[in-house]
VOBA-1610 file (N, C-alpha, C; in pm, whole numbers, padded with zeros to 5 digits, always signed):
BEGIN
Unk-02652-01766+00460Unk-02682-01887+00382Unk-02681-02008+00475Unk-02794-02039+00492Unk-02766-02225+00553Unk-02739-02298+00516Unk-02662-02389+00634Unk-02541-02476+00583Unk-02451-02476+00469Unk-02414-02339+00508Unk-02304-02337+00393Unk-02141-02361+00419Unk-02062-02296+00399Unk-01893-02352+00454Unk-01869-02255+00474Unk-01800-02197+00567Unk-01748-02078+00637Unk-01632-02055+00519Unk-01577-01992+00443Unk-01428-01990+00392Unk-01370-01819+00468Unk-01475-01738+00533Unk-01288-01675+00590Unk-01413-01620+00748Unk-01300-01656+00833Unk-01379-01581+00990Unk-01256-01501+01030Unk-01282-01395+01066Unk-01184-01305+01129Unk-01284-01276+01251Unk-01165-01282+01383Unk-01220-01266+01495Unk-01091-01145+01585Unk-01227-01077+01641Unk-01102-00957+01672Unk-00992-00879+01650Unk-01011-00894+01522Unk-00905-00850+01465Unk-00839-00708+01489Unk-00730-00687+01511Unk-00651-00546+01512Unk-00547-00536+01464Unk-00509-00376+01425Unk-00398-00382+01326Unk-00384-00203+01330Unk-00290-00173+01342Unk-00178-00061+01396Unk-00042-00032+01272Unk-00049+00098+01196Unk+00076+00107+01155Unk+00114+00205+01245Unk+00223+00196+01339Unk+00261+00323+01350Unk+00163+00359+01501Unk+00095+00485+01528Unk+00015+00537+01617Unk-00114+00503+01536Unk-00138+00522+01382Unk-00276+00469+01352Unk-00271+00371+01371Unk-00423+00340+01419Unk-00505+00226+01433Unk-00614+00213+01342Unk-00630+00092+01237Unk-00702+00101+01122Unk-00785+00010+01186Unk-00744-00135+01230Unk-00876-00196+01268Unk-00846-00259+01460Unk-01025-00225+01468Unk-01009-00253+01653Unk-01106-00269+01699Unk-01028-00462+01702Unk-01129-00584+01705Unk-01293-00590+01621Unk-01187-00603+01485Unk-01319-00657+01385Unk-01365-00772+01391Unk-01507-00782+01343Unk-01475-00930+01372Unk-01581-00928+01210Unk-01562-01050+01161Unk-01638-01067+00992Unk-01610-01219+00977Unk-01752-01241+00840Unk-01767-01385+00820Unk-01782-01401+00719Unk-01749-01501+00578Unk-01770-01483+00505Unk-01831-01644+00472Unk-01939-01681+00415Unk-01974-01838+00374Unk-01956-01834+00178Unk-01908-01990+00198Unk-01920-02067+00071Unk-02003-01954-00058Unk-02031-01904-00120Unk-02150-01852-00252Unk-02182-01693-00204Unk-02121-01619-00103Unk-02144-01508-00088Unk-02087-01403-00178Unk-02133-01320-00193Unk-02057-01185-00295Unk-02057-01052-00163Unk-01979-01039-00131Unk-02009-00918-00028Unk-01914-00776-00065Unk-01973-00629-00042Unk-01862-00581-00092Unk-01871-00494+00014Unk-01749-00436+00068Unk-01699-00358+00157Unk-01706-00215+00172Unk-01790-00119+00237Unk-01810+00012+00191Unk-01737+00050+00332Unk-01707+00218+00322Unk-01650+00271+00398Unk-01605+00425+00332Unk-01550+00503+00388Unk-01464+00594+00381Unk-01363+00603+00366Unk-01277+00665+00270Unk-01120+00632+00249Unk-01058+00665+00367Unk-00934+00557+00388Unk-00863+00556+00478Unk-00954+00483+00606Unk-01070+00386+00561Unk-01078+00334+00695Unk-01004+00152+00680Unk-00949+00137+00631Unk-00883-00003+00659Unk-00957-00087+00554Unk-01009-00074+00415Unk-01086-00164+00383Unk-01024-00273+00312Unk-00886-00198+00238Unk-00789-00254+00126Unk-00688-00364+00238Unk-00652-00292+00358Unk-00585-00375+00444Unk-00664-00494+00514Unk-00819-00473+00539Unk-00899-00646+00574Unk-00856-00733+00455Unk-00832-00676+00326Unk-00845-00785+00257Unk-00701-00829+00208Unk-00570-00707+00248Unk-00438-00818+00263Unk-00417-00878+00392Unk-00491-00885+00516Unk-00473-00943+00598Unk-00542-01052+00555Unk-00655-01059+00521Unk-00723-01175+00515Unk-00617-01266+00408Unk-00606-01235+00319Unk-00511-01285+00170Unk-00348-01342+00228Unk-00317-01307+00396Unk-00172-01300+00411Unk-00084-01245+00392Unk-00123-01128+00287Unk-00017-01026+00279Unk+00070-00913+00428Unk-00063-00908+00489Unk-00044-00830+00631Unk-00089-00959+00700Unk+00001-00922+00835Unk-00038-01002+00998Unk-00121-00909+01074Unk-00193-00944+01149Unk-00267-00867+01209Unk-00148-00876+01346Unk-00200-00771+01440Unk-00138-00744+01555Unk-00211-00817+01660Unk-00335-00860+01650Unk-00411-00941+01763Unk-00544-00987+01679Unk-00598-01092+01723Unk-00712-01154+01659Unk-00658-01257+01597Unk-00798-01293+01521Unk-00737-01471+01480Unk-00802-01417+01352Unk-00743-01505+01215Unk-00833-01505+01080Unk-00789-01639+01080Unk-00941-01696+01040Unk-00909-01812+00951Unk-00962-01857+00828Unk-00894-01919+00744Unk-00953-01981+00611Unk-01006-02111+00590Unk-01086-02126+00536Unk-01160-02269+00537Unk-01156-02345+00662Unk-01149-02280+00780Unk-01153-02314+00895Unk-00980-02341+00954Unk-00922-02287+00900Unk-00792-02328+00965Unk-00745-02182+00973Unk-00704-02157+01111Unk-00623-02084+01192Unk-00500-02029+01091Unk-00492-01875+01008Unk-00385-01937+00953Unk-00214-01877+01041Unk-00224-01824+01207Unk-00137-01841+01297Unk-00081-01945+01273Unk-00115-02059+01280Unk-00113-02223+01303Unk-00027-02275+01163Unk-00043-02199+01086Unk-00007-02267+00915Unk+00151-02255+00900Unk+00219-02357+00850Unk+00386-02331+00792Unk+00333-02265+00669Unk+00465-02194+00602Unk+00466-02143+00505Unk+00361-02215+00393Unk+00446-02341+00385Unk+00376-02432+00264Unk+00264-02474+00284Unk+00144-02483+00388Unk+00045-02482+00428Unk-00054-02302+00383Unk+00024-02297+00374Unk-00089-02087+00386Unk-00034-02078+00244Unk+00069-02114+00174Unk+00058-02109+00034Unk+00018-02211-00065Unk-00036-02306-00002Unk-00196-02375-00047Unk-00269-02355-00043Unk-00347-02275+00086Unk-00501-02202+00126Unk-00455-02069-00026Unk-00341-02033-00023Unk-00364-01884-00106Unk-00345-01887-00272Unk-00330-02067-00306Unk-00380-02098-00476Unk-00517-02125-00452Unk-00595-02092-00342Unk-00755-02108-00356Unk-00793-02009-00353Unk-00748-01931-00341Unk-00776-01753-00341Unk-00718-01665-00427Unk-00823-01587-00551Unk-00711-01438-00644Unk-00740-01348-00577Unk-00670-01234-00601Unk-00652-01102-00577Unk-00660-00974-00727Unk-00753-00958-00689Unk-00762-00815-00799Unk-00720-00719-00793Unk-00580-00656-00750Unk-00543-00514-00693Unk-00593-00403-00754Unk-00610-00289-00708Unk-00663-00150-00722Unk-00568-00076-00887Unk-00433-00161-00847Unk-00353-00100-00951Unk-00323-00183-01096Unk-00412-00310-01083Unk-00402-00408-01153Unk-00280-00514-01127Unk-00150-00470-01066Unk-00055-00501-01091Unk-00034-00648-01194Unk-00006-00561-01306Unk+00046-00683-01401Unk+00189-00684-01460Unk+00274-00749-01450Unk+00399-00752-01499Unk+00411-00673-01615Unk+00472-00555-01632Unk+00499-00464-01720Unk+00585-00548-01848Unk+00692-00612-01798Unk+00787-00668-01932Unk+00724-00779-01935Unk+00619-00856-01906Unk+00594-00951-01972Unk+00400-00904-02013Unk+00428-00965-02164Unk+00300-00968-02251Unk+00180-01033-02177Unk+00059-00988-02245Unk-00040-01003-02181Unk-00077-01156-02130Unk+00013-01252-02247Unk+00017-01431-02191Unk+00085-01434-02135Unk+00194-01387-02107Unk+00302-01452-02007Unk+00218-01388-01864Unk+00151-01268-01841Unk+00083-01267-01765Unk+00010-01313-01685Unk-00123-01370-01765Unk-00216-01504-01740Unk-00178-01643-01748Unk-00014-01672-01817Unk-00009-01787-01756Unk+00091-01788-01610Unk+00155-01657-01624Unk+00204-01705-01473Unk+00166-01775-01371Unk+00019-01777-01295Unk-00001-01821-01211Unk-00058-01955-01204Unk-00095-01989-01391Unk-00034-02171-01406Unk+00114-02181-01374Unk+00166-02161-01425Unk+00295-02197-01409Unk+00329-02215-01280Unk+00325-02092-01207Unk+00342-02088-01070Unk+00302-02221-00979Unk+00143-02293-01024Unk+00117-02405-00987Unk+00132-02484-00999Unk+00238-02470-01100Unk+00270-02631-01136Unk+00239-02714-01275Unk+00178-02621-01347Unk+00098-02642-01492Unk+00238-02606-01572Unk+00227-02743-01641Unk+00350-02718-01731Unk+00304-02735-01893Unk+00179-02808-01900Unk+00113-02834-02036Unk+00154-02712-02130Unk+00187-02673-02197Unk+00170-02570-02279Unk+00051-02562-02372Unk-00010-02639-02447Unk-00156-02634-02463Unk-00253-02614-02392Unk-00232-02686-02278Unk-00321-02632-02164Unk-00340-02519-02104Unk-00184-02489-02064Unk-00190-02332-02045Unk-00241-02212-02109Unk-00233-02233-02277Unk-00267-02169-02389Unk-00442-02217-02386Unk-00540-02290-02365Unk-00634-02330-02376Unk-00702-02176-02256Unk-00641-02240-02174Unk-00689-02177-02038Unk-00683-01999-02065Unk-00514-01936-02118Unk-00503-01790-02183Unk-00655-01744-02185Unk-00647-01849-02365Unk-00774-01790-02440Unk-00912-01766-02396Unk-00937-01856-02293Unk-01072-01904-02281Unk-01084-01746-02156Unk-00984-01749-02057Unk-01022-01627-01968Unk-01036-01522-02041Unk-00922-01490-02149Unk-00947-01390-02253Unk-01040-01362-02310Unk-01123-01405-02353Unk-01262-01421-02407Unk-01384-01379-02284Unk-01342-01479-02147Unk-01413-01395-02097Unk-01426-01289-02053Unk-01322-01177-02093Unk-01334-01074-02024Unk-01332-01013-02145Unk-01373-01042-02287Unk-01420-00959-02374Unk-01279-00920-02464Unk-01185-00994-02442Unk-01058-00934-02473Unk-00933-01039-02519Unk-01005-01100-02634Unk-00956-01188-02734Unk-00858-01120-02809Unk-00760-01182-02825Unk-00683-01134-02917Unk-00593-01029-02886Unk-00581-01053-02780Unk-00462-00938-02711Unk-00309-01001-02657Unk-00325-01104-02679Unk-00207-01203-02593Unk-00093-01148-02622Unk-00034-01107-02727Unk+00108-01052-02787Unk+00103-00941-02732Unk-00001-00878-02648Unk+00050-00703-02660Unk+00120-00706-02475Unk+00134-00574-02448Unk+00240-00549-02353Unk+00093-00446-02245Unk+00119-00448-02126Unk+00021-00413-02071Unk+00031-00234-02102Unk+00125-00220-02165Unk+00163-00016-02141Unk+00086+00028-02264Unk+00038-00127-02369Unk-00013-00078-02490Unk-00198-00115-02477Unk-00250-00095-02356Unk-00342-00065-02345Unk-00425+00009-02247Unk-00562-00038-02285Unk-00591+00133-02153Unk-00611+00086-02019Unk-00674+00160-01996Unk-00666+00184-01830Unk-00787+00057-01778Unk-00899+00013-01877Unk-00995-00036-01874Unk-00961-00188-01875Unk-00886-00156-02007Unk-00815-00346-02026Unk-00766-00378-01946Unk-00667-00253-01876Unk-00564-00346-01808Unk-00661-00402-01688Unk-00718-00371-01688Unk-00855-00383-01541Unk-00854-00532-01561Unk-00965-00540-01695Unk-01005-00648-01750Unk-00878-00788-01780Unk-00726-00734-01829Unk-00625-00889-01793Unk-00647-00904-01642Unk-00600-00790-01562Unk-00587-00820-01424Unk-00740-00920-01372Unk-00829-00917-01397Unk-00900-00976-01359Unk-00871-01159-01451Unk-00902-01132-01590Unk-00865-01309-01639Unk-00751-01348-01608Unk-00619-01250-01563Unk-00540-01356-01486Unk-00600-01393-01369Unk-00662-01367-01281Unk-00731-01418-01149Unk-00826-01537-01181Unk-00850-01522-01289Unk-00969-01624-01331Unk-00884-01732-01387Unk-00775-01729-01429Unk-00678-01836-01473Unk-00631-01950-01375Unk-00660-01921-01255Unk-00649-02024-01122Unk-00732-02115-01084Unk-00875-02038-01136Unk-00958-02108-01087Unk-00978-02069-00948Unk-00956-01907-00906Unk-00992-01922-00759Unk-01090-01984-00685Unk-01152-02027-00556Unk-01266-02035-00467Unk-01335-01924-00423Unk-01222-01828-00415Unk-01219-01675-00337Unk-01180-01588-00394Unk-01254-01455-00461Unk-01198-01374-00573Unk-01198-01264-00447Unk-01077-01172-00399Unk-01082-01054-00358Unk-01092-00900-00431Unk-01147-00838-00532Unk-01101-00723-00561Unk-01115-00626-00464Unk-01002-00517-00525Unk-00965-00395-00428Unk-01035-00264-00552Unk-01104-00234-00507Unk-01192-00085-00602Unk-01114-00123-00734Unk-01218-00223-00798Unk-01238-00302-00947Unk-01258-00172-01015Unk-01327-00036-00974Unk-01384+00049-01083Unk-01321+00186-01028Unk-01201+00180-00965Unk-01140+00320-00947Unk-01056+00359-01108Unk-01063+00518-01122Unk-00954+00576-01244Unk-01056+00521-01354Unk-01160+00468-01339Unk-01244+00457-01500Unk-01358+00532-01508Unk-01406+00575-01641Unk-01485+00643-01667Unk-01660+00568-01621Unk-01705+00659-01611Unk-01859+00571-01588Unk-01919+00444-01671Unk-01901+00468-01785Unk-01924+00377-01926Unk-01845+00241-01838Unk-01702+00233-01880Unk-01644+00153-01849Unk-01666+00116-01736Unk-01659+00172-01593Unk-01697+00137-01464Unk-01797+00013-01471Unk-01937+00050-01527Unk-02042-00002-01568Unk-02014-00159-01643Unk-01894-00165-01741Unk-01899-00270-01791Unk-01824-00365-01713Unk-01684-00294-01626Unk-01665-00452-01546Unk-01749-00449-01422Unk-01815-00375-01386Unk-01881-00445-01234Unk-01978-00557-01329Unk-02061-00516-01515Unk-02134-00644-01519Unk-02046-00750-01550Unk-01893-00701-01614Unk-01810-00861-01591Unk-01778-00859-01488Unk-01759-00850-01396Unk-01768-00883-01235Unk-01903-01013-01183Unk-01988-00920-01221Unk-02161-01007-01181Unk-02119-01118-01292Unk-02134-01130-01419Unk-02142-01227-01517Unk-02066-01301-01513Unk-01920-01320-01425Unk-01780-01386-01429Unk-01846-01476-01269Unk-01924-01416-01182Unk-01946-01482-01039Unk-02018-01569-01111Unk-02170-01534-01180Unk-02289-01640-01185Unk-02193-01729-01301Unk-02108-01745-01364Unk-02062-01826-01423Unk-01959-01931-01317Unk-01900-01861-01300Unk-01817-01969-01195Unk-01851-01983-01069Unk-01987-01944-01055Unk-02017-01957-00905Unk-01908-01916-00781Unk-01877-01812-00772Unk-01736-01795-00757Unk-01825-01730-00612Unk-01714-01727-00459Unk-01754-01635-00352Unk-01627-01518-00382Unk-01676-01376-00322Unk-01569-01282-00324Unk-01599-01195-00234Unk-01539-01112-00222Unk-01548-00992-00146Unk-01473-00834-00221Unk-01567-00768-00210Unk-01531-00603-00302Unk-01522-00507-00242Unk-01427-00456-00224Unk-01403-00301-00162Unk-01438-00235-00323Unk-01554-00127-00266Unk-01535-00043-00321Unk-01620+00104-00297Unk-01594+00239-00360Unk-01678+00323-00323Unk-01768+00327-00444Unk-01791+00283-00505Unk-01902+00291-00615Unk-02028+00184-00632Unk-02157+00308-00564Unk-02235+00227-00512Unk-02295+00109-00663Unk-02291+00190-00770Unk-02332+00101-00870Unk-02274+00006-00950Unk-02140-00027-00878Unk-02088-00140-00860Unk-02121-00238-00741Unk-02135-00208-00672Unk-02184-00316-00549Unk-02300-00347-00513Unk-02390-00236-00589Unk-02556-00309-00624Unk-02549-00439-00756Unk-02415-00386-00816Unk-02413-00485-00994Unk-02379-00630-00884Unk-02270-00625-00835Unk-02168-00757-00782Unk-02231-00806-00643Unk-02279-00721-00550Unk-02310-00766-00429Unk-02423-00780-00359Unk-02492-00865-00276Unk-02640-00872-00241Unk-02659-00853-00121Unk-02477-00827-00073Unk-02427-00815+00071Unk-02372-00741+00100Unk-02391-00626+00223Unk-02333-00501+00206Unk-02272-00482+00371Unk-02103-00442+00404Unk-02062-00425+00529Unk-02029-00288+00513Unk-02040-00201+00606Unk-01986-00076+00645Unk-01860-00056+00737Unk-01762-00104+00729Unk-01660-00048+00764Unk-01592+00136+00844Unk-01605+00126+00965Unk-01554+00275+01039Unk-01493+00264+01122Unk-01397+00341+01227Unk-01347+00332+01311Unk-01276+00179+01392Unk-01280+00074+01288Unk-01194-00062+01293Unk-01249-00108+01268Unk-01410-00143+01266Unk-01508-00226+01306Unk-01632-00201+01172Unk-01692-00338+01180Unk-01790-00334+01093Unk-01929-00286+01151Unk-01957-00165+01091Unk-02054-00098+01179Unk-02198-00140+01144Unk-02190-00217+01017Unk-02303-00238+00941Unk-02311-00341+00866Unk-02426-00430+00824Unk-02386-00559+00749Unk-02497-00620+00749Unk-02553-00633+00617Unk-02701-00679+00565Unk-02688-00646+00400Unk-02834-00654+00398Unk-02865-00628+00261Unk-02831-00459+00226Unk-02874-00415+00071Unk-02838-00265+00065Unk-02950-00180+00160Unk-03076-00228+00108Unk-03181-00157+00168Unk-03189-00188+00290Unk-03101-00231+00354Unk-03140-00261+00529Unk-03019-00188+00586Unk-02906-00139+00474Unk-02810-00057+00522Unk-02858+00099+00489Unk-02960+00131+00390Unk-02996+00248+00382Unk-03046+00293+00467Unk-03115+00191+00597Unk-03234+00223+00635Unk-03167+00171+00818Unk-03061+00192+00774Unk-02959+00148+00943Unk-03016+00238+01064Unk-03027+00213+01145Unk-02996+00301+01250Unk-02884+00401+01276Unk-02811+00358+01212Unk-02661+00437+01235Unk-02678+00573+01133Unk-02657+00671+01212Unk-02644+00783+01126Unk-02558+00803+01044Unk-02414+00775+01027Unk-02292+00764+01004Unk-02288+00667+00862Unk-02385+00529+00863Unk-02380+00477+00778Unk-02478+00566+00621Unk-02601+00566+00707Unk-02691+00625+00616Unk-02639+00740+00526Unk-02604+00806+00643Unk-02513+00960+00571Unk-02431+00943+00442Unk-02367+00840+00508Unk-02218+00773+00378Unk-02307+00764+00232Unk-02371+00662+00271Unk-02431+00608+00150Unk-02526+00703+00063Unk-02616+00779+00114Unk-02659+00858+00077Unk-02589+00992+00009Unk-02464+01018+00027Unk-02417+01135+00012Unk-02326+01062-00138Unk-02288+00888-00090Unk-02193+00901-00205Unk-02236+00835-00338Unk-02400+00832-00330Unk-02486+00779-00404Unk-02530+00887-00488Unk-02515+00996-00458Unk-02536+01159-00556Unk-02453+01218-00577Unk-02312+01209-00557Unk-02223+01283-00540Unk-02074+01215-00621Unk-02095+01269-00777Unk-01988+01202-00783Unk-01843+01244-00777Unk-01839+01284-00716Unk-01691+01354-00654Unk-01594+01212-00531Unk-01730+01142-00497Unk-01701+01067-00376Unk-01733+00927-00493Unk-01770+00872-00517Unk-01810+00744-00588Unk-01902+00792-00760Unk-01877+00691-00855Unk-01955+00692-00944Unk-02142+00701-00922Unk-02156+00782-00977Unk-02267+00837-01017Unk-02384+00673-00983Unk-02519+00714-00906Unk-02612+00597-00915Unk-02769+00669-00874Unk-02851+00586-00970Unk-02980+00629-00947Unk-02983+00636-00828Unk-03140+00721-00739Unk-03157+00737-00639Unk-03296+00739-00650Unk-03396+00680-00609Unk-03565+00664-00597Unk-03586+00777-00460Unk-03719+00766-00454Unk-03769+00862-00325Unk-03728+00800-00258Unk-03721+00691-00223Unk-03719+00629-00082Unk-03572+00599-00030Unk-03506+00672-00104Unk-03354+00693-00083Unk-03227+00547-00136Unk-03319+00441-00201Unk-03260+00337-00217Unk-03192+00337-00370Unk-03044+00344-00386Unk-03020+00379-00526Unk-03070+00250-00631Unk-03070+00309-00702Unk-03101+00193-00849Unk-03013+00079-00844Unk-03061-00036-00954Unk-02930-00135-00941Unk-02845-00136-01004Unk-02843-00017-01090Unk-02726-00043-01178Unk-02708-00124-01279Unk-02807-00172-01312Unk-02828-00277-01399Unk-02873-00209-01555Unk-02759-00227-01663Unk-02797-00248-01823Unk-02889-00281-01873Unk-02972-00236-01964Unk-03047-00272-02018Unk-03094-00315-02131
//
């Protein structure tokens, strides 16, 4: 995108638990209005770029920065300002079990400093709604399914007002049906809030729904990074293979059209 605002550069990045080595010297960019989602193979580091990037993990060498600031360089109370501009969607939803589905979504008003109680309650409803899921505020997250809980975990993220939405595989443990409906609240929640993010995930017909930007992730490094059809059509054997195999195969990713020319469908409702 030209002239847009850089919001995350990771440069060289590396990172080691142990004798594994997950990433070595990545380097990635992300601008202002991008949707990009992260493909790879399990176990290549995709969930960990995005708690390093978020601050959850330090990297072992390399620099990340946010909105242009170094966040090496940041005091605490500095990097937990850059990170009320940024949600996180975890893989597991994590939503507070003993507290109800509002005390949920307003935590992270609260957390900021929002003390309005109308306001807070304004804000509940309105994310609630957008994720199709009015009228749930009293219940407890154990008293719903696997789908909803998807769907709070996401309107609490939307309750901040992030800049930067991260999800971690938005459509793992759901059925195809459902899969299908949050990657389009995924797409329908970006073009509404104009929101930038980044998506790990293995389901290609989620990241044709959410993303127009596609990285390949292997051996530390981003091996690949363009559009879908310019990643189908990579040079890299390794990438092509991936995609192709986990575009028919649903053992490896949810199920997605496939044309002759090897480019899957978009996934798109009709």
């Amino acid at each position: 995108m030209s002239e847009s605002k850089i919001l995350v550069e990771v440069k060289g990045l590396h990172k080691s638990f142990g004798p594994l080595k997950v990433m070595d010297g990545l380097d990635f960019t992300l601008s202002q209005g991008e949707n990009v989602a992260i493909l790879g193979q399990s176990g290549t580091g995709k969930s960990v770029l995005l708690k390093v990037i978020i601050g959850l993990l330090d990297p072992d060498e390399g620099e990340v920065s946010l909105w242009g600031r170094p966040i090496a360089e940041l005091d605490e109370v500095e990097l937990n300002s850059l990170r009320r501009k940024m949600g996180m969607v975890f893989q597991s939803g994590a939503l507070f079990d003993s507290m109800t589905v509002y005390e949920n979504l307003a935590f992270p008003l609260v957390e900021n400093g929002v003390t309005d109680e109308e306001a807070i309650s304004a804000v509940v409803r309105e994310r609630l709604e957008w994720v199709n899921l009015a009228g749930v505020e009293d219940q407890f997250p154990s008293e719903l399914s696997g789908g909803m809980r998807k769907r709070v975990a996401l309107a609490r993220t939307l309750a901040a007002d992030p800049e930067l939405i991260l999800y971690d595989e938005p459509t793992t443990g759901l059925d195809p049906l459902t899969s299908r409906k949050i990657s389009s609240m995924i797409h329908d929640i970006d073009q509404r809030v104009k929101s930038t993010s980044i998506v790990v995930t293995h389901d290609l017909a989620c990241a044709r729904k959410v993303a127009d930007r596609w990285c390949y992730l292997s051996g530390g490094k981003i091996l690949a990074d363009g559009t879908p059809d310019e990643l189908f059509e990579s040079d890299n054997q390794e990438v092509r293979g991936f995609l192709r195999d986990i575009s028919v195969n649903p053992a490896t990713g949810s199920q997605a059209g496939q044309d002759a020319s090897g480019t899957i469908s978009s996934g798109k409702e009709s």
